[in-house]
C-alpha positions in Angstrom: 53.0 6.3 27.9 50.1 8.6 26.9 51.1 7.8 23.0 51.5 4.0 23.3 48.3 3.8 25.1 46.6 5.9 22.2 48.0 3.6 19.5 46.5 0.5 21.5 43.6 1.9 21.4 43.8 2.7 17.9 44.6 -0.7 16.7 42.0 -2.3 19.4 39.6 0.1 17.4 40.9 -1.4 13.9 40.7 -5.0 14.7 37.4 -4.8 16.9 35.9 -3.3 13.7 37.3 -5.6 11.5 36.0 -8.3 13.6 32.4 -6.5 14.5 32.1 -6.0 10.3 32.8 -9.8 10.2 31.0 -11.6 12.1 27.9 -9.1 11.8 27.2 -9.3 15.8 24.2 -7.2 16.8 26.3 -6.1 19.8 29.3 -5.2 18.1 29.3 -1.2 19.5 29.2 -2.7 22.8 32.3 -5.5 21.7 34.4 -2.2 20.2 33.4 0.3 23.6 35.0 -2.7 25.7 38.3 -3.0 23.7 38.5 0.6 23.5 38.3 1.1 27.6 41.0 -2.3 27.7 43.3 0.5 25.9 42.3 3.1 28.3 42.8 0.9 31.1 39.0 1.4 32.2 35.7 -0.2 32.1 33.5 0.9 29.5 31.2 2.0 32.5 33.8 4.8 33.0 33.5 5.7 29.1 30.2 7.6 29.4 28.7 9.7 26.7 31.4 7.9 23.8 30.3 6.1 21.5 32.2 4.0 18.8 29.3 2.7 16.6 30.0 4.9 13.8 32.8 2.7 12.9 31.0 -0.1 11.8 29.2 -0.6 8.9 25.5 0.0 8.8 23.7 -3.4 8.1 20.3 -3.0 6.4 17.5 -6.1 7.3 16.5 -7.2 3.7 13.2 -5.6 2.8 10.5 -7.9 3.4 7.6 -8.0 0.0 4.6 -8.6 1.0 2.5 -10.6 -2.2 0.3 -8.5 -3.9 -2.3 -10.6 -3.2 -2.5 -9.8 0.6 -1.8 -6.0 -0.1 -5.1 -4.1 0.1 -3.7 -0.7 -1.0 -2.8 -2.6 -4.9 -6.3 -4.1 -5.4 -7.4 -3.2 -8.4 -4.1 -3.6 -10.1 -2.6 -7.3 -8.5 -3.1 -9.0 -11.8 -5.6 -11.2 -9.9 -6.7 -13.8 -12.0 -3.3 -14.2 -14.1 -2.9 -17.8 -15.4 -3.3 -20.5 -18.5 -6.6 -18.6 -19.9 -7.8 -19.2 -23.4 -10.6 -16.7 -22.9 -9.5 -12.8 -23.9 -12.0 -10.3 -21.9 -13.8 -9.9 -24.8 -14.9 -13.8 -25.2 -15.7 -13.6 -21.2 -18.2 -11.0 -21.4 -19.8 -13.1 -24.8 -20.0 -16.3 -23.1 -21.6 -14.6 -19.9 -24.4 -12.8 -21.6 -25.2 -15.8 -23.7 -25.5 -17.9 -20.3 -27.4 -14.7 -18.6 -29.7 -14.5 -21.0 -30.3 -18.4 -20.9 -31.2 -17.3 -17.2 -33.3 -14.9 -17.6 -35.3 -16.9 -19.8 -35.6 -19.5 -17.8 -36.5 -17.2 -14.3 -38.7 -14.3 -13.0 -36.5 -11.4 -13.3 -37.8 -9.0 -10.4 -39.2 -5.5 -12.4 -39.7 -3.9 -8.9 -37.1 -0.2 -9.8 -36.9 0.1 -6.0 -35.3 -3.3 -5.7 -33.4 -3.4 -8.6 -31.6 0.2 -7.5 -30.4 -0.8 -4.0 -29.1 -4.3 -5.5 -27.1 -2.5 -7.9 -26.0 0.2 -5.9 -24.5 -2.1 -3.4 -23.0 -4.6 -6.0 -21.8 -1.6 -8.0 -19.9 0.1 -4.7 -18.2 -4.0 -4.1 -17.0 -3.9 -7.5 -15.7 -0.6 -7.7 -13.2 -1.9 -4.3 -12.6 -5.0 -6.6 -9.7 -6.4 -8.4 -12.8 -6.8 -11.5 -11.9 -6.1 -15.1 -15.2 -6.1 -16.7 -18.3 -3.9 -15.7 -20.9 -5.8 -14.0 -24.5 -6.0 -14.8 -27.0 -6.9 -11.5 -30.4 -8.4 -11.0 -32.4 -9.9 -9.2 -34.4 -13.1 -9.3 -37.7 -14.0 -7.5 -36.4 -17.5 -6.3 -36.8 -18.7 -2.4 -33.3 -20.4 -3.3 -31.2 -19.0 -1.0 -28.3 -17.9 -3.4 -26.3 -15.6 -5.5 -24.2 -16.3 -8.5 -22.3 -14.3 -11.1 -21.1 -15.4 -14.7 -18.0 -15.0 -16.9 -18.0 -11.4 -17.8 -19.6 -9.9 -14.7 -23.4 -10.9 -15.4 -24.5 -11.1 -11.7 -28.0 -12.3 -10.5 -28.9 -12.5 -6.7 -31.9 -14.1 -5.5 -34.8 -12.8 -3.1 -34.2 -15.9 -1.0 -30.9 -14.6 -0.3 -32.3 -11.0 0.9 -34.5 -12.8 3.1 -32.4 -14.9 4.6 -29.6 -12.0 4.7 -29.7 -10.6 8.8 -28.1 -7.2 7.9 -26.6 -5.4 4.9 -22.9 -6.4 5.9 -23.8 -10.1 5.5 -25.6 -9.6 1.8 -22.6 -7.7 0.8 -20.0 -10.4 2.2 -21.7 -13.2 -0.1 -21.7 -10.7 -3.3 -18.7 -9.5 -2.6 -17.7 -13.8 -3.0 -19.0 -14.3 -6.0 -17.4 -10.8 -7.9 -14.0 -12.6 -6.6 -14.8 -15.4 -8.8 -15.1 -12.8 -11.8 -12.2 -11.0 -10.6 -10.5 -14.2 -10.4 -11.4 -15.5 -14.0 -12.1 -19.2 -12.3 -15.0 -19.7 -14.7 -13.1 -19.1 -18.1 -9.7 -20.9 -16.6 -12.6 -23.8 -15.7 -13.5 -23.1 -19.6 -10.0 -23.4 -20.4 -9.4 -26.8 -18.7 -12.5 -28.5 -20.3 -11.0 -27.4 -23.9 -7.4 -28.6 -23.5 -9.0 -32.3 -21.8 -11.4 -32.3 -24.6 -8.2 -31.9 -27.3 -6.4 -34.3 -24.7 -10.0 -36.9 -24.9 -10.1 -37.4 -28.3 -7.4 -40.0 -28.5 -8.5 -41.7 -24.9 -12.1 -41.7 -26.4 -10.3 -43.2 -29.8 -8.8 -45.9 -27.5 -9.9 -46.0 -24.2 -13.8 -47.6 -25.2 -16.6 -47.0 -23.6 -14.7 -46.9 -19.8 -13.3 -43.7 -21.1 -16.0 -41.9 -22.8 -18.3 -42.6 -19.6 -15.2 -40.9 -17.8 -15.5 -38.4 -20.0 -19.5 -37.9 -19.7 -19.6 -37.9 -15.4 -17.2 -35.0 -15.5 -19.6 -33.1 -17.2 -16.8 -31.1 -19.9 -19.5 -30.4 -22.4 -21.9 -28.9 -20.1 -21.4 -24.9 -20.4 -23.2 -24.6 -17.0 -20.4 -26.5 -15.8 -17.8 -23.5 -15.6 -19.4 -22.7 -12.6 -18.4 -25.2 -10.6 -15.5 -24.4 -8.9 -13.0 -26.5 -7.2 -12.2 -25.8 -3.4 -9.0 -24.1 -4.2 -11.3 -21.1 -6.5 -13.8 -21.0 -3.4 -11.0 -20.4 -1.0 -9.7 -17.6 -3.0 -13.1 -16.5 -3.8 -13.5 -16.3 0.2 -10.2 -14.2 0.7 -10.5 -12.0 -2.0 -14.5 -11.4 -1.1 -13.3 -10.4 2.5 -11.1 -8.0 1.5 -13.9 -6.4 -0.8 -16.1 -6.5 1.8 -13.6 -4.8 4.2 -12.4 -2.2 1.7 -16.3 -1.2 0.6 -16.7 0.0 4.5 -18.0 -3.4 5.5 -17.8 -6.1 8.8 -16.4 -9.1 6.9 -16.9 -10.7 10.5 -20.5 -10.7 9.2 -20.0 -13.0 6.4 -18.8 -15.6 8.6 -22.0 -15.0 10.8 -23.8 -15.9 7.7 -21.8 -18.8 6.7 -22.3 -20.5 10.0 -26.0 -19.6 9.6 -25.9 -21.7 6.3 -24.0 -24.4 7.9 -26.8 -24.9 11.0 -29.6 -24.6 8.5 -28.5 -27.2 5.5 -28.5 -29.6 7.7 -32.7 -29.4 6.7 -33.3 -32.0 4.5 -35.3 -30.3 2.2 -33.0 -27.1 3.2 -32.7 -24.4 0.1 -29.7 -23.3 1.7 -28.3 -27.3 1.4 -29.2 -27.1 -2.4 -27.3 -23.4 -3.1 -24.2 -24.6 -1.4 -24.2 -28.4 -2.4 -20.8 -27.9 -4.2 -19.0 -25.5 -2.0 -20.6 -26.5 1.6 -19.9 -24.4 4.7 -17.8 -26.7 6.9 -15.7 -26.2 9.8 -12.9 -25.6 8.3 -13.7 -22.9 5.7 -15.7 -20.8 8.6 -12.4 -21.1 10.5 -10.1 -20.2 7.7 -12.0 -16.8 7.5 -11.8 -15.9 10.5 -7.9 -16.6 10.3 -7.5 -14.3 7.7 -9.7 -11.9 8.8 -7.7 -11.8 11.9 -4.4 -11.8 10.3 -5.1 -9.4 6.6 -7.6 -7.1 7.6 -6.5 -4.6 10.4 -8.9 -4.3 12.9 -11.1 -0.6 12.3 -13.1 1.2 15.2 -16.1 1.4 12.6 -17.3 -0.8 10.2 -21.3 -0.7 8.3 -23.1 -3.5 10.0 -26.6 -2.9 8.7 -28.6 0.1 7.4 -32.3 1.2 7.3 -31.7 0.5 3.1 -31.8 -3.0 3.7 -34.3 -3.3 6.4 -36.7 -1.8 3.9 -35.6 -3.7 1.3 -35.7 -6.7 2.9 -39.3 -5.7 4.0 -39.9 -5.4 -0.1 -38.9 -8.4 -0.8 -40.5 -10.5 1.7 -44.0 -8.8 0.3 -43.1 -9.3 -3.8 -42.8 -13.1 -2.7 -45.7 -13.3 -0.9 -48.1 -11.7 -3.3 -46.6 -13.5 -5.9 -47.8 -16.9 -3.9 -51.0 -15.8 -3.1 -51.4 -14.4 -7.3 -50.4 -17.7 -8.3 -52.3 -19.8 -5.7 -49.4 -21.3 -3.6 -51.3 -22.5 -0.8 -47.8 -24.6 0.8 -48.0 -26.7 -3.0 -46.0 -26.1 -6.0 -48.4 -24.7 -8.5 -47.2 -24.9 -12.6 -47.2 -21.4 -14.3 -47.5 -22.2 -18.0 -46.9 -19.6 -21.1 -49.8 -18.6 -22.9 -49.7 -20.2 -26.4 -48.0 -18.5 -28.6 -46.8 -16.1 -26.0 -43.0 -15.9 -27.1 -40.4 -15.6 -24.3 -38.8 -11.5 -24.0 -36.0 -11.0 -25.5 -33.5 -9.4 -23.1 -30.2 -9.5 -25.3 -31.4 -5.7 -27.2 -31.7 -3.8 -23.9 -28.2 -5.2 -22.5 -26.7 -4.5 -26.1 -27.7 -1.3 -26.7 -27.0 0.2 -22.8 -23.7 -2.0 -21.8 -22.6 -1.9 -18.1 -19.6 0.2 -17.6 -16.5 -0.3 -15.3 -16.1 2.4 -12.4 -13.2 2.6 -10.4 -13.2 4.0 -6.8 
C-alpha cells in the first residue's frame, strides 16, 4: 500500500512538473505541494516544512535596458548627439570660433577677471558632468538681454542680464547647463547639415519652381550661418532633459530651473520684455515647464541635498549689477539709448590670436 501510494506520488510529481514547466504558472510549487498531498492522502496544510519547488525550472524575468539616454551613470559616453552630421568635430569647433569671434566683435566682452573666473568655473564644473566632446571656452557679455547661448564647438557667451535676472546659483547653472546640451547634442551642425542637403535638394526647385520657390527658399533663412541656432522644439526638448541631468549630476536643484522658466514665462508677457526677445523661438509655455517637472520627477532620484545658492553668486551678482550701472552712467544712459561710436581709425581687437594660441581643453570629472 505504502509502495503504490509512493509511486502515485511520484508520477503526480512528474506530470505536475511537466505541467507547472508548461504552462509557466507563477503558483506552480503550490499546484505540485497539492498533487503531492492527493498522493499522500493529505492536505498540503498537513505537509509542513516540504517543499517541491526545486523541481521546476527556474524562469528568469527578461532583463529590462534602460536607454542610455536616461542612464546618468553613462553620461559622458551615450553617444549623445549620434545622427546624419556632415560636420567632423574638427569643422564644429572652426565654424564656432569664426561665429564667436563675429560676436565678440560685434559686443562688449566683460574684462572684469573676477567675473570672468566664477563664470567659467561654474560652466567648466557643468561641462565636465556633460555628455560634451569639445572643450568649451566662456564669457561674458555686458548686454541687459536676458540670455545665454553657446555655438558649434563649445564657444559659450552668457550675458550679465542673465546674472541679474538669475535668483540663485542653481537657477544660472540650470539655463547653462541647457545650452551645453545643445553642444553636446550637435543640434547646430545637424541644423548645418540639413541647410546643405536642402540647398543640394533647392537647386533644381530653384531651376524650376520660379520665383514661388526661391522666396521659399529665402523665408527659411538656409544661407544665414546665424541660422544654426535656431533650433526646432524637438532640439529644445532634448536640450531641456539633457540640461537637467547636468544640472542634477553637477550637485545642482534642477527644480530651480523650472523656477526660472516660469519666471521667464510671467515676465515676457512685458511688451517691451528682454526676456520675450531671448526666448522668442523657444518660449516658456505650459507645457515645456510641465514636461520638466515630469522628468525631473521620473529621471532624477530625489537627493536629501542639493546646492541651491552660494555666497559666490550673491557677490557676483552684486558685480554685475555695479559693471552695468557704471557703464550707463560712463556712457550717459539717463533711461535713453545713447550711440557709442569707434574712434576713426580705431580698428576693432582682434580676439582669434589669444583663442589660437591658448585653446580650451576638455576635462572630464
Amino acid at each position: 500500500m505504502k509502495t503504490g501510494r509512493a509511486v502515485s506520488m511520484l508520477l503526480m510529481l512528474f506530470f505536475g512538473t511537466l505541467l507547472g514547466a508548461q504552462v509557466r504558472f507563477t503558483n506552480a510549487p503550490d499546484l505540485v505541494s497539492s498533487l503531492a498531498a492527493v498522493a499522500f492522502h493529505q492536505s498540503p496544510a498537513d505537509l509542513p516544512g516540504i517543499s517541491f519547488s526545486f523541481f521546476l525550472p527556474r524562469v528568469t524575468p527578461p532583463a529590462r535596458h534602460l536607454d542610455p539616454k536616461y542612464d546618468l551613470t553613462k553620461i559622458g559616453n551615450r553617444n549623445i548627439g549620434a545622427g546624419l552630421d556632415f560636420y567632423s568635430l574638427e569643422r564644429e569647433i572652426e565654424m564656432g570660433r569664426q561665429l564667436a569671434q563675429e560676436v565678440e566683435a560685434n559686443s562688449r566682452v566683460v574684462e572684469d577677471p573676477v567675473i570672468n573666473a566664477y563664470i567659467n568655473r561654474l560652466g567648466q564644473r557643468l561641462v565636465a558632468n556633460s555628455d560634451a566632446r569639445v572643450p568649451f571656452e566662456i564669457k561674458v557679455l555686458q548686454d541687459d538681454e536676458v540670455n545665454a547661448f553657446a555655438l558649434p564647438g563649445g564657444f559659450f557667451f552668457v550675458n550679465t542680464g542673465l546674472i541679474e535676472a538669475a535668483d540663485n546659483e542653481a537657477g544660472l547653472a540650470g539655463v547653462m547647463a541647457h545650452e551645453i546640451a545643445h553642444v553636446a547634442a550637435r543640434h547646430a551642425t545637424k541644423n548645418a547639415t540639413r541647410n546643405e542637403i536642402f540647398n543640394l535638394a533647392s537647386i533644381p526647385l530653384i531651376m524650376f519652381g520660379g520665383p514661388a520657390a526661391l522666396a521659399v527658399r529665402e523665408a527659411m533663412g538656409v544661407a544665414v550661418p546665424i541660422g544654426v541656432l535656431k533650433f526646432s522644439r524637438d532640439a529644445e526638448r532634448e536640450a531641456d532633459f539633457l540640461g537637467l541631468q547636468y544640472d542634477y549630476e553637477t550637485g545642482y536643484d534642477p527644480q530651480e530651473f523650472v523656477k526660472l522658466f516660469e519666471k521667464f514665462k510671467t515676465d515676457e508677457k512685458g511688451k517691451h520684455s528682454f526676456i520675450a526677445k531671448a526666448f522668442s523661438t523657444h518660449p516658456m509655455t505650459g507645457d515645456r515647464i510641465k514636461r520638466a517637472q515630469n522628468e525631473i520627477e521620473r529621471y532624477l532620484p530625489p537627493r536629501t541635498d542639493y546646492v541651491v545658492d552660494t555666497s559666490d553668486f550673491e557677490e557676483i551678482k552684486a558685480r554685475v549689477i555695479a559693471l552695468d550701472n557704471r557703464y550707463k552712467i560712463d556712457a550717459g544712459f539717463n533711461g535713453h539709448p545713447t550711440l557709442i561710436q569707434r574712434d576713426a581709425g580705431q580698428e576693432p581687437t582682434d580676439t582669434s590670436s589669444k583663442s589660437d594660441s591658448n585653446p580650451p581643453v576638455l576635462h572630464r570629472k
